[in-house]
N, C-alpha and C positions, 0 to 999 in steps of 0.2 A: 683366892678363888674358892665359893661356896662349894658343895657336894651335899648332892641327898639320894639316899641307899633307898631302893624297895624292894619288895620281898626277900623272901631265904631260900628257896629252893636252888640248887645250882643249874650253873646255865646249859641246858639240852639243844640246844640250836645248833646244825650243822650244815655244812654247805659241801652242793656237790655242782663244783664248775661256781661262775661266775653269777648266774643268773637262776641258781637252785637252792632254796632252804628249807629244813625240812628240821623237826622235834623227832631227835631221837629215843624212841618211843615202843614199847610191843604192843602199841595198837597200830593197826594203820589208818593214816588220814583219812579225814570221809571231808573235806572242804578243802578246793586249790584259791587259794586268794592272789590274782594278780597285781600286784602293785609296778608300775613303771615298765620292765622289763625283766623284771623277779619274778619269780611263784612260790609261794610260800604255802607248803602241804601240811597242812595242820589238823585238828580234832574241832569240831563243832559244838563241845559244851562247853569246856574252858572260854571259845571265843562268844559265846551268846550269853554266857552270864553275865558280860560285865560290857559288852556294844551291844545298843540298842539297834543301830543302825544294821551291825551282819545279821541281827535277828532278824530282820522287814526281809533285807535283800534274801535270805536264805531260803525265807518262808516264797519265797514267789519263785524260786526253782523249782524246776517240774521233776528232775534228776536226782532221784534219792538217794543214787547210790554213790559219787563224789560230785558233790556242787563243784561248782568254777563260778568264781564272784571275779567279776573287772571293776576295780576302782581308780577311777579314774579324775585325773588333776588331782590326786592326791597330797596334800599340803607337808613336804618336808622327806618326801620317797620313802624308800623301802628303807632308810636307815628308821626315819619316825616311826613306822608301822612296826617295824622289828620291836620298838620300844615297848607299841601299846601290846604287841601280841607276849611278850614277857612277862607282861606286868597281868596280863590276864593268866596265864600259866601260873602265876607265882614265883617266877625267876627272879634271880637277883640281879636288878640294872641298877645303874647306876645316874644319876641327873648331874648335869652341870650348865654353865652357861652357856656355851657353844650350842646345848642342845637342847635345851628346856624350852626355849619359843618353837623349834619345830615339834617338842612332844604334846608340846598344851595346843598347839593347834590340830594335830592328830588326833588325838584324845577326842578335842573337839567336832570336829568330823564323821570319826565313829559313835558320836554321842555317849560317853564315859561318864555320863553324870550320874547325880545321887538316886533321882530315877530309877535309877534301874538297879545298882548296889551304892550302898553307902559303904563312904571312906573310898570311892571311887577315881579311878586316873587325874580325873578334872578338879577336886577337890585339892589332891596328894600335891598338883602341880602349883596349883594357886598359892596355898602354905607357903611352898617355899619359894614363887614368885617373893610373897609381900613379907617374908620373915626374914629373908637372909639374899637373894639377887637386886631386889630394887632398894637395899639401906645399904649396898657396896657399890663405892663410885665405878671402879672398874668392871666388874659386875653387869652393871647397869649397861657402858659401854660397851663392854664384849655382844649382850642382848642386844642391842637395838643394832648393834651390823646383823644380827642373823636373822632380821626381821623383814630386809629388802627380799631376802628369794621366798617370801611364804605370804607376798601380799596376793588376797586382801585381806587372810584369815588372820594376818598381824594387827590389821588397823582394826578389822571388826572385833577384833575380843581386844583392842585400845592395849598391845603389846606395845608398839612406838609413842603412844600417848603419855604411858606411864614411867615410858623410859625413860622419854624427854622431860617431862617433870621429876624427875626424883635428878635426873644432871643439872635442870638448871636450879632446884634449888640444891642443891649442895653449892655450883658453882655462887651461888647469893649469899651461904654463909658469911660469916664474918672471917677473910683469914686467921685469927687468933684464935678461933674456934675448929678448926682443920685439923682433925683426928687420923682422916683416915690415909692408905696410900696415893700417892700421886706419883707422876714421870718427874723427876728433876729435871731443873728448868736446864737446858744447855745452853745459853745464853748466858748464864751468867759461871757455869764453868769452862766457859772461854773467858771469862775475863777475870776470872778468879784463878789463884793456884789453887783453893782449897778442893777437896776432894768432894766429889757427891754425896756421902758419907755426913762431912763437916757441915755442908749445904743447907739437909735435908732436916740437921738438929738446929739450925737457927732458924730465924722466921720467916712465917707461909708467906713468898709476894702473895701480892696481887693476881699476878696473871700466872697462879701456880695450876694453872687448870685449862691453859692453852693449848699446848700439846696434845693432851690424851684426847682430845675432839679433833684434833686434825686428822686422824685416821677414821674419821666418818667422812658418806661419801656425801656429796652436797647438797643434795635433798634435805637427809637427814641434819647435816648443820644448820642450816638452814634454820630451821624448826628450832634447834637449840637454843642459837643465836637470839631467835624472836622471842621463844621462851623468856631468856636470862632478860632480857630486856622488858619484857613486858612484867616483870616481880619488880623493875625497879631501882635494887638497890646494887647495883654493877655500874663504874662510872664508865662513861662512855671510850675514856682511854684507852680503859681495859680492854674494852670489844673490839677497839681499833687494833689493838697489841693483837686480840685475837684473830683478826682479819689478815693483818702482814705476815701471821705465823702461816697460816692456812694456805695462802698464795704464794710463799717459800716452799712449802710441801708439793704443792700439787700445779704448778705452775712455771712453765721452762725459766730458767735461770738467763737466756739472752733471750729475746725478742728480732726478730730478724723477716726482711722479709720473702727469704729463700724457705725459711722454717712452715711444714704444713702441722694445719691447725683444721682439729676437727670441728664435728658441731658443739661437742662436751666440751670444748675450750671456750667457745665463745659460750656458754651457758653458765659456765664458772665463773668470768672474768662480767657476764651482766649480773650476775645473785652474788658476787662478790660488791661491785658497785650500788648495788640494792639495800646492802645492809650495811652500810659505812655513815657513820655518826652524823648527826648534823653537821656541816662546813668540815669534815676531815677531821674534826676532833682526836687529838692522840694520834691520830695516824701521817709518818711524815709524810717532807714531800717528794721523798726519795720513792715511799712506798707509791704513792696516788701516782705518778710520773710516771712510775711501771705500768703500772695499772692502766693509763690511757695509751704508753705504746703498744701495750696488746689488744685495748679495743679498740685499737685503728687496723690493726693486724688481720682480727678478727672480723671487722666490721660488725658490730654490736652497733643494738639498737640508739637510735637519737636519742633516747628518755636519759639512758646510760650513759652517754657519753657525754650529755650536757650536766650529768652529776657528778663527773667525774671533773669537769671545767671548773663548778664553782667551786668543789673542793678546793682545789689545784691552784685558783686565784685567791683563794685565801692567805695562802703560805707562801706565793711564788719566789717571795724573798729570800728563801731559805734554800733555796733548788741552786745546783752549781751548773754551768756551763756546759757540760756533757752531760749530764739530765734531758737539758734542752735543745740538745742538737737531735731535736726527731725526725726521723726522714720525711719529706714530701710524700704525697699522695698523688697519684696520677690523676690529671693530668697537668700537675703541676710541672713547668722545666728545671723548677729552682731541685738541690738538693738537700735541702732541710724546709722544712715546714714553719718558715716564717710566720705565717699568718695567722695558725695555732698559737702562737708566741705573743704576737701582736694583740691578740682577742685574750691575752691571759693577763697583759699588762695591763692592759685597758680594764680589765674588771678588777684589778686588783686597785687599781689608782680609783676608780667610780666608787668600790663597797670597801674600800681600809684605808676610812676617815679616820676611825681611833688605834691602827695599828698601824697607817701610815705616817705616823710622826718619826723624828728622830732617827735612831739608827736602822730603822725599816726600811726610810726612803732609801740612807745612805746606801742600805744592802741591795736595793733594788738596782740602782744607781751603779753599784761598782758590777754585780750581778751582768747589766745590759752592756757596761764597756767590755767584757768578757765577751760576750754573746754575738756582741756588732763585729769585735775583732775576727771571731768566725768564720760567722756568714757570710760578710766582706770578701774572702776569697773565693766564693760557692760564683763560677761564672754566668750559673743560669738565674742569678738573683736582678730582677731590674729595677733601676732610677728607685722609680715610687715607691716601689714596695719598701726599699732599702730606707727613705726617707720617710714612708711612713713609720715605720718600724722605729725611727730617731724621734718621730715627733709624739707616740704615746709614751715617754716618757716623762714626767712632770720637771720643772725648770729646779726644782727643791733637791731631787735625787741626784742631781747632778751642780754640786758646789764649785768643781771641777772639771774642765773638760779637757784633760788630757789623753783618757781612752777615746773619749769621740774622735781628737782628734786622729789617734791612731788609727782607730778604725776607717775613716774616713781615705785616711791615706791608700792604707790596703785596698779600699775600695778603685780608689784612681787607679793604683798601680795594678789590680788587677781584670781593671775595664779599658784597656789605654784606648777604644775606640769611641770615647765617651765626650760630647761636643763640649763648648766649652761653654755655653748657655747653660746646660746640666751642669758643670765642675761650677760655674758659679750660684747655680741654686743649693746642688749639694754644701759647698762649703760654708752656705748662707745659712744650714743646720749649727754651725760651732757659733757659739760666742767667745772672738776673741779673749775680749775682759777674762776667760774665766780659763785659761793659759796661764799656767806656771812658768817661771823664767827659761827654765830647761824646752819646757814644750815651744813655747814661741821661739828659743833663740832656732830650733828646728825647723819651725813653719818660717820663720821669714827665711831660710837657706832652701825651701823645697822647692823645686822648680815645677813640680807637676799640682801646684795650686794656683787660681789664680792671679792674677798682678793685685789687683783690688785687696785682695784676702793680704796678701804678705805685709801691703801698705797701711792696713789694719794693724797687724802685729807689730810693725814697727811705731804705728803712731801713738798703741795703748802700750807698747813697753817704754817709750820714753814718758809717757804720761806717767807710768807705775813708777821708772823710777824717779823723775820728779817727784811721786810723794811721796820717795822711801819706804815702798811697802813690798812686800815679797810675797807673790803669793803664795800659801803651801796648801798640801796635800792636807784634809780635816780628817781627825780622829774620830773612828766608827763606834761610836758611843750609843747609847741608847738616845735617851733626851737633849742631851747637852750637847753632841754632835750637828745640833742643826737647831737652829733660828726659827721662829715662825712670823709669819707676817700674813695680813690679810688676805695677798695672791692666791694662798693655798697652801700656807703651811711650808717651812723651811724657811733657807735662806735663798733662795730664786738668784737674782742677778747680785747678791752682795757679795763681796771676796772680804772673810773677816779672815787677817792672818792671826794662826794662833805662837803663844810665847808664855813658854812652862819656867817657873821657879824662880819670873822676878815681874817687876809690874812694870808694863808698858804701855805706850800708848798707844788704842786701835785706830785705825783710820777705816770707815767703810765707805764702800762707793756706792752712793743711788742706784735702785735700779732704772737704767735709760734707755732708750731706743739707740741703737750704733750710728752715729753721727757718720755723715758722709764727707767721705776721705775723698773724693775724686779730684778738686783740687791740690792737696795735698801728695796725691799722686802724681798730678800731672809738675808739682814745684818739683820735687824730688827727682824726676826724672830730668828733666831740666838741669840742674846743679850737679849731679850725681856725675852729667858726662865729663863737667867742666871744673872740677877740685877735688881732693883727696877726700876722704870719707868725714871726716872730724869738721875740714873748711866748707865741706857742703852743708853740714849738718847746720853750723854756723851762720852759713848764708842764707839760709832755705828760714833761720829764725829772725835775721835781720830783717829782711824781706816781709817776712810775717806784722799784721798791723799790732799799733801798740796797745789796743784794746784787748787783744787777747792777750791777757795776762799770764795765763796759765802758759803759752804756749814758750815766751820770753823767758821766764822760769826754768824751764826747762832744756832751754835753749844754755844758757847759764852753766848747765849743771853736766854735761857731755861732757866736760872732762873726767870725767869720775867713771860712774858706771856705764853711762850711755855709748860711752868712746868708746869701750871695748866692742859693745855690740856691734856697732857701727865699722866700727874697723875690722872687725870676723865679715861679719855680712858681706863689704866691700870688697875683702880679700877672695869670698868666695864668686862672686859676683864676677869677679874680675878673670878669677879660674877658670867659672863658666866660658865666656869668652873667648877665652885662648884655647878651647877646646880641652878643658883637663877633666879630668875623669875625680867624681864625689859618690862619696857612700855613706850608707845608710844603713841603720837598724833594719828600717819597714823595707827599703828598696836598695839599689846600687847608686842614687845619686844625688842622696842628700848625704851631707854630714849625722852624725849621731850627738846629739846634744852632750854628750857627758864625754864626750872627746872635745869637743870645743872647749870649757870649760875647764880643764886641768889644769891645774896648777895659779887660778886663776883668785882673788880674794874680793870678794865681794864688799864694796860700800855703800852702805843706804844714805842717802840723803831726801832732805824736806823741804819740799818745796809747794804749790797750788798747784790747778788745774782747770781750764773753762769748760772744759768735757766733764769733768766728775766733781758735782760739789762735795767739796770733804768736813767731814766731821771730829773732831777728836774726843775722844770716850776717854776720862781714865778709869 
């Protein structure tokens, strides 16, 4: 911290009570100066040598014997004035920063210029404005907070002008060129053992200049902010860093909406949104997420809040599950704010063409089986909403639908008044095909889906395994995690299985429209009542024409894998009936697929299919 000494004389000012000061003196005062709620009983040549201004006022008193001068809105109170009436005595004050903007504007006031003496108050201050306060970064900072109580006479002699310019260009320096002091960054001694100490001798980040501006109030950063960016050479990540630092300082740590919020909250959280990079640059989407539960909270302006959307559908894919569970807004019944969500997908799938490839979608994709799983329980969620919310998702992000179809489940399970025209529009969302063995051997045992859907899964799991193919879960890779094709990018309705550390052969399946099983249904049900599970299987292929090839094939091969299915399915099947009680992971009365399953070994076999034309890749 700077310091500039004036005059020599020792200090004679003395105080009698709270609201009396008075120059201990063997003359007596002939001028009472009132500043604020002070009186200051002083001598009238000291003060007129060196203010222009008590010269005018004094000379127009008619009372020769003690004037009384009222000044009034006095810039910086009776502490400033004490300054300038010392400095005109020849006392010995003292400058600092705390207090050098309220004396350069005092000074100013009582008109201290060269005018009237040289080497005068206004001069003394200037020096060490520009010689030693505005080339120290703290310095600087300490000034421009003491610049809010002394407006306008701060902005008219450009005290906040000059502050803000000598912080943002330092902040533009080059870190390698970063001389002076700064706050160590505490960020990174949480995540370091070294000491601040050890910190402070390695090298200047980037964002070593975050902090000490978060203790400006937002006006003032504001200004900084615009500054540092209008020189140029600060990358935008930086300011984003410097944004999420500023809204951890001064902005509640939960968001709720029992918590009262002033008008300064919502003034902070729109001039926080104001200055956020283009598309959320640098800034995650941990940070932007906050940021829009509090201007909902708030209710901040539309301008605001739709910049705070695009940001937020830039990155959506990055956001977890509790991010996005933000509440509804009245007078919505739902209790999470679906449609927020809905309008974040949907932009992010229209504007990230070149970011929606590969492991984006996939992120998106695993992201919304999280999210569905949810809301799915939220009772005030209806039909549509829940099914629109399934259909912005893109066919690419989803290779898999194992989470859908959880979610989907939880949904039945927790709507059971839900017709069965809706359970089969709803489960008309899942594509079978894109059922993992474990997923399907669950769906054909659920009872709260409907008949059509189960018939589905039994008919594309004897088809799968017909062609010896399994489907698995794909690895969330960047590029390589997903296929592109003309659709729109990914692998949409292909099921490629993958196989690490030897070469095999892929089979993939076309994408098709889900051929109708209703036939198929109504054979099965047929046979089903009249032979054991294996002899139905077997008759239901006999039966079947000999054109369908694929279907004979597969018909073939149920001794193998398909037989177990079949005979689980049956056996439960058959449980149901006799009234026996089944559970489930999602509910109480399905089985759970990896208890079926135990102990059980799997064999792939190869065979066709007239549902799926097959390919082999080696």
């Amino acid at each position: 911290m700077k310091f500039m000494k004036l005059g020599s004389k020792p200090d004679a000012f003395q105080s009698d009570g709270n609201f009396i000061r008075y120059v201990a003196s063997e003359l007596a005062p002939d001028v009472i100066v009132i500043v604020g709620e002070v009186k200051f009983y002083l001598h009238k040549f000291p003060l007129l040598s060196k203010s222009n201004r008590l010269q005018t006022l004094i000379s127009n008193e008619s009372d020769l014997s003690c004037d009384t001068i009222q000044l009034d809105d006095f810039p910086g109170g009776p502490k400033a004035f004490e300054i300038c009436a010392k400095f005109c005595y020849g006392m010995t004050v003292t400058l600092n920063p705390y207090i050098v903007a309220g004396a350069r504007c005092a000074a100013e006031y009582l008109e201290m210029t060269e005018d009237v003496e040289r080497g005068n108050l206004v001069f003394k201050i200037e020096v060490f404005l520009n010689s030693s306060i505005l080339r120290s970064w703290k310095d600087s900072i300490i000034v421009l907070q003491t610049t809010k109580s002394l407006l306008p006479w701060s902005e008219d002699l450009r005290l906040v002008a000059r502050c803000v310019d000598s912080l943002a260009s330092k902040i533009s320096v080059d870190p390698a060129n970063v001389s002076w002091s700064y706050t160590c960054n505490r960020r990174l001694l949480k995540s370091s053992s070294a000491s601040a100490s050890e910190i402070k001798t390695g090298p200047v980040p980037m964002d070593w200049w975050v902090e000490d501006i978060c203790e400006l109030e937002m006006d003032l950063y504001k200004r900084v902010i615009t500054a540092v960016r209008s020189k140029g050479k600060t990358k935008e990540g930086v300011i984003g860093e410097a944004l999420r630092a500023y809204t951890a300082r001064w902005v509640p740590d939960s968001a709720h909406s029992s918590t009262e919020f002033s008008e300064s909250h919502k003034n902070l959280i729109e001039t926080i949104a104001s200055l956020l990079p283009p598309s959320g640059v640098g800034c995650s989407c941990n940070f932007l997420l906050r940021l829009l539960k509090f201007a909902i909270l708030v209710d901040a302006e539309d301008s605001m809040y739709e910049v705070l959307l695009e940001s937020i559908s830039t990155k959506i894919d990055e956001a977890s599950v509790d991010e996005l569970l933000i509440p509804a807004r009245v007078p919505q019944a739902a209790i999470y704010d679906v449609e927020l969500v809905k309008d974040l997908v949907r932009r992010f799938v229209s504007g990230g063409s070149e970011k929606g490839r590969g492991g984006s979608w996939m992120n998106l994709g695993k992201l919304m089986d999280g999210y569905l799983k949810e809301v799915a329980r939220d009772p005030g969620l209806n039909l549509d909403g829940f099914i629109e919310l399934i259909r912005c998702v893109p066919e690419s992000a989803w290779p898999i639908h194992d989470g859908l179809y959880d979610a989907i489940d939880i949904y039945l399970q927790e709507h059971p008044g839900i017709t069965k025209a809706d359970k089969k529009k709803l489960c008309g969302q899942m594509d079978v095909r894109k059922l993992t063995t474990d997923a399907s051997m669950h769906a054909a045992q659920n009872e709260r889906l409907p008949l059509r859907t189960v018939v589905q899964v039994l008919y594309f799991e004897q088809s799968r395994a017909a062609a010896g193919v399994q489907l698995q879960q794909p690895l969330l890779t960047n590029s390589s995690s997903c296929c592109s094709d003309d659709s729109g990018g990914g692998c949409g309705g292909r099921a490629v299985p993958h196989h690490h550390h030897q070469q095999q052969q892929l089979v993939v399946w076309e994408k098709e429209p889900l051929p109708d099983t209703r036939k198929f249904e109504t054979d099965w049900t047929g046979v089903s009542d009249k032979y054991p599970p294996v002899e139905a299987a077997a008759q239901l292929s006999k039966n079947a024409s000999c054109k369908n090839r694929g279907a004979a094939a597969a018909a073939q091969l149920l001794p193998s894998r398909s037989r177990r299915i079949f005979d689980k399915i049956w056996a439960v099947r058959k449980g149901v009936g006799s009234g026996e009680n089944r559970s489930s992971e999602t509910s109480g009365s399905s089985q759970s697929p990896n208890s079926l399953l135990q102990g059980g070994e799997t064999n792939q076999s190869s065979g066709s299919s007239s549902r799926n034309r097959r390919h082999s890749i080696s």
